[in-house]
VOLOPA-422506 format. One record per atom (N, C-alpha, C): residue in three letters; x, z, y. Coordinates in steps of 0.2 Angstrom, whole numbers, plus 5000, padded with zeros to 4 digits. Each point is the difference from the previous one (the first is absolute). Layout:
ALAXZY;...
This chain:
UNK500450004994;UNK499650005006;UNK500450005006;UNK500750035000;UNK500350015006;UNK500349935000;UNK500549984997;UNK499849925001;UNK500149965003;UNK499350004997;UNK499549955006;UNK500150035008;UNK499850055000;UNK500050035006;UNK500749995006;UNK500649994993;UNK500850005006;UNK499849935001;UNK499949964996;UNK500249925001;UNK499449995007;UNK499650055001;UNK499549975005;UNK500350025006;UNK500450034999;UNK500150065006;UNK500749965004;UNK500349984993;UNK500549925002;UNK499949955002;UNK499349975001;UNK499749955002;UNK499850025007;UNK499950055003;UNK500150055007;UNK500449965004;UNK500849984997;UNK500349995003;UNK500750065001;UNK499750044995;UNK500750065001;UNK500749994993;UNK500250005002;UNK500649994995;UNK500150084995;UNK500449994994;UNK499950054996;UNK500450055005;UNK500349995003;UNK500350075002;UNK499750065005;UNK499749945005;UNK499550045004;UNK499450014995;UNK499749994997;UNK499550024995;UNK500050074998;UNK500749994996;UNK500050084996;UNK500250055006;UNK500449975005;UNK500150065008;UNK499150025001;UNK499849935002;UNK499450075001;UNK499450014995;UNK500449994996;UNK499450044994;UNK500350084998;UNK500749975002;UNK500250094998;UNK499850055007;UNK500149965007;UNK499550055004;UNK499550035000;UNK499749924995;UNK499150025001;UNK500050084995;UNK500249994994;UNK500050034992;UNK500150075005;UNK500650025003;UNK500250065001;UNK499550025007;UNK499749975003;UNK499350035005;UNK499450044994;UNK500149944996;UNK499250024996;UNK500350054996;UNK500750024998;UNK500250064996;UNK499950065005;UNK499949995006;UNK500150055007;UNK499350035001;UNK499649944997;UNK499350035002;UNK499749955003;UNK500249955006;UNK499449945001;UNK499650004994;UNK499549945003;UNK499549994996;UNK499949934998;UNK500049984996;UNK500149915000;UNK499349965002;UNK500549955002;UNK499249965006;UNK499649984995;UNK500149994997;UNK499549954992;UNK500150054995;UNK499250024999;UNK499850014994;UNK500249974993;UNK500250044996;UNK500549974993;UNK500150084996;UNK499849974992;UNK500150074996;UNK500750004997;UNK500549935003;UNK500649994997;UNK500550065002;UNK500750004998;UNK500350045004;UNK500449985006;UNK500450055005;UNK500249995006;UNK500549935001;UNK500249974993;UNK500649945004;UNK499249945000;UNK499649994995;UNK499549954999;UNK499750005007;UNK499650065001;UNK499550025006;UNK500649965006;UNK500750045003;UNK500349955003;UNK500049935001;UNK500249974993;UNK500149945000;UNK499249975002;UNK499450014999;UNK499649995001;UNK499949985007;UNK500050065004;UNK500150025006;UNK500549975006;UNK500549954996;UNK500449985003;UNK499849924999;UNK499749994995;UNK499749924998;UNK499350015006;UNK499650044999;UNK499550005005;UNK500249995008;UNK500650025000;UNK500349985009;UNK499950075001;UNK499750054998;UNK499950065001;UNK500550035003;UNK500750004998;UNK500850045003;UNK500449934998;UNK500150015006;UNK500849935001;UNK500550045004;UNK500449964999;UNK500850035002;UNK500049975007;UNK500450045007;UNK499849995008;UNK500749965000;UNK499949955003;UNK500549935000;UNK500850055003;UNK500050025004;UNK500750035002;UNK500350084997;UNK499550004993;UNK500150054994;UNK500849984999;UNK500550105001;UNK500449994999;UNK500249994992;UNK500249954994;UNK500150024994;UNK500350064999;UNK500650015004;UNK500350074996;UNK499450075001;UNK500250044997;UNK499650085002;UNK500650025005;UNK499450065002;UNK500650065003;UNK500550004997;UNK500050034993;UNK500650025001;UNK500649974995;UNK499949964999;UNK500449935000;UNK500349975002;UNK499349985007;UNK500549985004;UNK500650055006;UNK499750084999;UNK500550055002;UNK500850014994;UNK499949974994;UNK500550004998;UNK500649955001;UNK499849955002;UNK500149945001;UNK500450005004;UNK499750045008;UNK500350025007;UNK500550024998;UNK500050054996;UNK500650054999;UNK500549974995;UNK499949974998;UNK500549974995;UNK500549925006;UNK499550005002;UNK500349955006;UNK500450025007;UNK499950084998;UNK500450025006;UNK500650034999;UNK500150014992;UNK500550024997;UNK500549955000;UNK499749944997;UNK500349945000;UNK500449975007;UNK499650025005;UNK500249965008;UNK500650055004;UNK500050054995;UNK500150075005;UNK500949995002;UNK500249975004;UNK500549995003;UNK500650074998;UNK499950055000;UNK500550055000;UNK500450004996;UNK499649994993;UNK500350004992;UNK500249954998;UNK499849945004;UNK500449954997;UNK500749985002;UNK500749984995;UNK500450005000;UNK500550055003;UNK499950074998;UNK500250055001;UNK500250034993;UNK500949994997;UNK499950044995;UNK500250074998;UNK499750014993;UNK499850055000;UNK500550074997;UNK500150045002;UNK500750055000;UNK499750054997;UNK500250014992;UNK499850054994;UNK500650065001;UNK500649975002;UNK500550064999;UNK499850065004;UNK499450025005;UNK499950055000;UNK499450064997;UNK500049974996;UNK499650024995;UNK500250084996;UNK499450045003;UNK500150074999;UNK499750004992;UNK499649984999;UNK499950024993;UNK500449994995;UNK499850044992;UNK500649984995;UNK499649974998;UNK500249964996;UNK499649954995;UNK499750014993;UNK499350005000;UNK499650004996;UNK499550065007;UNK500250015003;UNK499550055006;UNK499549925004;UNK499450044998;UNK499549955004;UNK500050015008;UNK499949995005;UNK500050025007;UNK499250015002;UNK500050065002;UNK499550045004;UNK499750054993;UNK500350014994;UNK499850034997;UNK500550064997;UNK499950075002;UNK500150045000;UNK500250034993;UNK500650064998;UNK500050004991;UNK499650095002;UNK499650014995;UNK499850075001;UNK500550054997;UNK499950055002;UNK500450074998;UNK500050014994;UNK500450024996;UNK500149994993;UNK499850084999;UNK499450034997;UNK500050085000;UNK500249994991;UNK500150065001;UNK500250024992;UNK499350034998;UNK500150014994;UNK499450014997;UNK500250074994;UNK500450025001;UNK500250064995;UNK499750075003;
């Protein structure tokens, strides 16, 4: 039954990747509590795709694809990459206080006796 329903929903004019992007929008409103615009005893991905073949929820043309916080990872991984300071600077281990096999910022606790 579903299907039928994506090849319809493809016929829209939306390509598979916007599809599943706003179907999994849609799927995670209706797991939040919305109400679905169309009655249906199917379950929440069906009643979507329904909803979305009806024209009922469509995707708003300047809809950013990444999410929040994706595209916040993304920021951050690209400032890491741009960050002028660390680049071409090498890196000087000789002063290294630790002994080796000691992890760093991890403390050894107190040895009590037990006798």
């Amino acid at each position: 039954m579903a299907r039928i329903t994506i090849e319809d929903c493809l016929k829209l004019g939306y390509n598979k990747f916007e599809l599943v992007h706003l179907l999994r929008k849609r799927i995670i409103e209706l797991r939040r509590g919305k109400e679905l615009l169309i009655p249906t005893s199917n379950r929440e991905v069906v009643g979507a795709l329904r909803e979305i073949e009806a024209e009922k929820v469509r995707l708003r043309e300047s809809t950013n694809l990444l999410s929040d916080g994706l595209a916040e990872d993304v920021l951050a991984v690209d400032k890491l990459l741009l960050d002028d300071s660390a680049v071409g600077e090498p890196v000087d281990d000789s002063e290294s206080t630790a002994d080796e096999g000691d992890i760093p910022g991890v403390q050894e606790e107190d040895s009590v006796d037990k006798t």
